[in-house]
N, C-alpha and C positions, 0 to 999 in steps of 0.2 A: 086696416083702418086708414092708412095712411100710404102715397105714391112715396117710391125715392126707390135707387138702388140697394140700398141694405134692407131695408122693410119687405121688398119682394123676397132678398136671401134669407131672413130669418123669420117670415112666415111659411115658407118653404123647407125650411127647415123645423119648425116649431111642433110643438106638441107631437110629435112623427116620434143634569150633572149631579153634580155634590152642590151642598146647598154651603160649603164655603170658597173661601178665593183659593183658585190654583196655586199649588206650588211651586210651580214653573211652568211658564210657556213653551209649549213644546216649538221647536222648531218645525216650519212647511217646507216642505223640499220644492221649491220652483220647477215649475214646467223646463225640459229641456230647453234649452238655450238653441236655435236656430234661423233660418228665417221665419218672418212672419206666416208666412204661408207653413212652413214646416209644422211649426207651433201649433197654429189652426189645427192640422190632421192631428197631430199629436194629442191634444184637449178633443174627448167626446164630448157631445151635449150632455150634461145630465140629466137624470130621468126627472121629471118635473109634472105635477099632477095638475093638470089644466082646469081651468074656471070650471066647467063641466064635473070635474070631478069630484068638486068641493061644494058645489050645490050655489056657486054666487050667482047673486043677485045681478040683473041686468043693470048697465050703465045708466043711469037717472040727468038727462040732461037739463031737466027742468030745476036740479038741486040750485038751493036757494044761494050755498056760496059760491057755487061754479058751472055756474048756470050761461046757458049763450055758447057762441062758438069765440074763440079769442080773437081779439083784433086789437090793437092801441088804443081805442078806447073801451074795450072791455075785457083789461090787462088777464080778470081773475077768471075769464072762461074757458071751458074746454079747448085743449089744443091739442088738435093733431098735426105733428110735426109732417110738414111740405117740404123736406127733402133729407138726402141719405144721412139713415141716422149715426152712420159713423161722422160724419160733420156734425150732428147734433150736439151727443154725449158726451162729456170728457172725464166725470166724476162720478165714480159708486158713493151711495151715502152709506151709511150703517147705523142700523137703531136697530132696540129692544123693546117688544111691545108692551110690556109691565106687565099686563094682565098675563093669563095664562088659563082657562077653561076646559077641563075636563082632559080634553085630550087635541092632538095639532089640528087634525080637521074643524074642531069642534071651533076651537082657538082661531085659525081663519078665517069663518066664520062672522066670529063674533065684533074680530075689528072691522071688517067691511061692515057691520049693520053699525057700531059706532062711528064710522066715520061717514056712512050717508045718513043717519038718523040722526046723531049728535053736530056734527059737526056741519052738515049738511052741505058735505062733496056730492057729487056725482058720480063715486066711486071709490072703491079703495082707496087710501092715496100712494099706497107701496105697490111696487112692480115684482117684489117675489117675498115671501116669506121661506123661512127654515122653521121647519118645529124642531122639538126635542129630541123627536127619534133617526132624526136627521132628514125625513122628508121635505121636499121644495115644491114648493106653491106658485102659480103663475098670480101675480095679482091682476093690476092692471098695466091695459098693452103696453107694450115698449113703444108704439108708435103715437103713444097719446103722453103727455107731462103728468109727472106725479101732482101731489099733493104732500109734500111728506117734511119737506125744510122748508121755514119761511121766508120768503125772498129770496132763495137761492134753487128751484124748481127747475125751471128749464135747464136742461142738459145733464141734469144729475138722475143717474138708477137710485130707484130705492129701493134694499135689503132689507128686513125686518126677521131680527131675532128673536122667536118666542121663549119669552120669561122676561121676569126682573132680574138685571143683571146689578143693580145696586143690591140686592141683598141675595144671588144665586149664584153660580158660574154655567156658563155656557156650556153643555152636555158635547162629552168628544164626537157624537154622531152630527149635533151641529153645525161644531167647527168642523169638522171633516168638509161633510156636504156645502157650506155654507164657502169654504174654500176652492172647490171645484167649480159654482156657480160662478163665484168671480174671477178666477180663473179664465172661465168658459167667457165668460161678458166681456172682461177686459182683451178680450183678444177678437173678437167679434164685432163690437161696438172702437175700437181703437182706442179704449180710455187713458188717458193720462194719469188720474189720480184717486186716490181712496180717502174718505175722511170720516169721522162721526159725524153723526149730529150736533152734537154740540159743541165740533171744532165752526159750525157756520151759524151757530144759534147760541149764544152764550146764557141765557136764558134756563138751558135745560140742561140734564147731566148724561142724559142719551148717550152714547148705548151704553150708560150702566160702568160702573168704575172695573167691573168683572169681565167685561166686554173690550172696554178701553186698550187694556194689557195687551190682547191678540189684532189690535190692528196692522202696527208695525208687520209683524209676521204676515198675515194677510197681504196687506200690500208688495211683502215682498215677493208671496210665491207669485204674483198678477204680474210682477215685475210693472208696479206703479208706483207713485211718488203718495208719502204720505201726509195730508192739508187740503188747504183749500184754494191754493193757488192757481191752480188749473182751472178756476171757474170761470166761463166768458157770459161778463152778463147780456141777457136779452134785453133785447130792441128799445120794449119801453122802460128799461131802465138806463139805459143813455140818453134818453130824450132830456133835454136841460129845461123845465120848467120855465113856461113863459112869464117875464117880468109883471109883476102885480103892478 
């Protein structure tokens, strides 16, 4: 969907619990420590079940909140990012999609029709899901900006964890899976940092106080920094409003 050197490699690449809180966070063993390129071989892609296999819905560019193609003046429209998305990305976000519907396919699903029906994206707004049984979802492209943190969109990956993690924990096939994707992203994409949701939206309690706990870990095995620090705001949020 979109030109740059990373976009050509990872499309080239692409598609090719207990219902109380944990007792302990288990410790992630981080990816062997060597160079970046090492690392790269070292991390497979994980197996990841593509749009196609999950029955989604085509991209709806007429949706009424993110409708158009982006420009500075039409801050909230589709963006497909024009150039290498390792310059893009610096931040994975992490959320919990509350809901949860029969089963993870079903659950995939269901948030793409709420967020173009409801909310009225033009797409998913998350870039991967994990279900329960620890399967991974391609949401929407990496080559195009989520929908997923507000005001904080451009350059951030969105994760989404099925379940409520305010009143569930996160199934070990989750975390597992859920580990290796970022893993795999953070070293791909060059990211600098991990966050929640609600470390960039204080509004919300995403991903879930059940969720919260395994960030730290996470970040560590990705070897990333844990906040919101790493975030470089886009274009039109530097623009200094002209004097009234």
């Amino acid at each position: 969907m979109c030109v740059g050197g990373a976009v050509g490699y990872l499309l080239l690449e692409r598609w090719g619990g207990a219902e109380s809180g944990p007792a302990s966070v288990p410790t992630l063993v981080p990816s062997p420590a060597a160079t970046r390129s090492g690392q790269i071989k070292q991390i497979a892609r994980p197996l990841i079940t593509p749009r196609a296999g999950w029955l989604a819905a085509a991209v709806d560019h007429t949706a009424e909140n993110e409708a158009g193609d982006y420009s500075l003046d039409n801050a909230e429209g589709w963006r497909e990012y024009d150039a290498d998305l390792r310059a893009m990305y610096q931040t994975v976000v992490v959320h919990h999609s509350v809901i949860y519907e029969t089963d993870d396919v079903t659950t995939m699903r269901e948030i793409q029709r709420l967020h173009m029906e409801t909310r009225k994206w033009a797409d998913i707004g998350y870039h991967f899901g994990v279900g329960k049984s620890g399967q991974v979802f391609e949401g929407r492209d990496l080559a195009a900006r989520g929908t997923h943190v507000e005001g904080y969109n451009t350059g951030s990956v969105g994760v989404v964890f099925f379940g409520n993690f305010e009143v569930e924990s996160p199934t070990v096939e989750q975390i597992e899976s859920g580990r290796g994707l970022i893993d795999w992203l953070a070293l791909r994409l060059e990211l600098t940092h991990l966050a929640g949701h609600g470390d960039f939206n204080d509004f919300t309690k995403c991903p879930g106080a059940h969720m919260v706990v395994y960030l730290d870990t996470l970040a560590q095995s990705a070897g990333l920094r844990l906040g919101t620090d790493g975030y470089v705001p886009s274009e039109e949020q530097l623009i200094t409003p002209p004097p009234e």
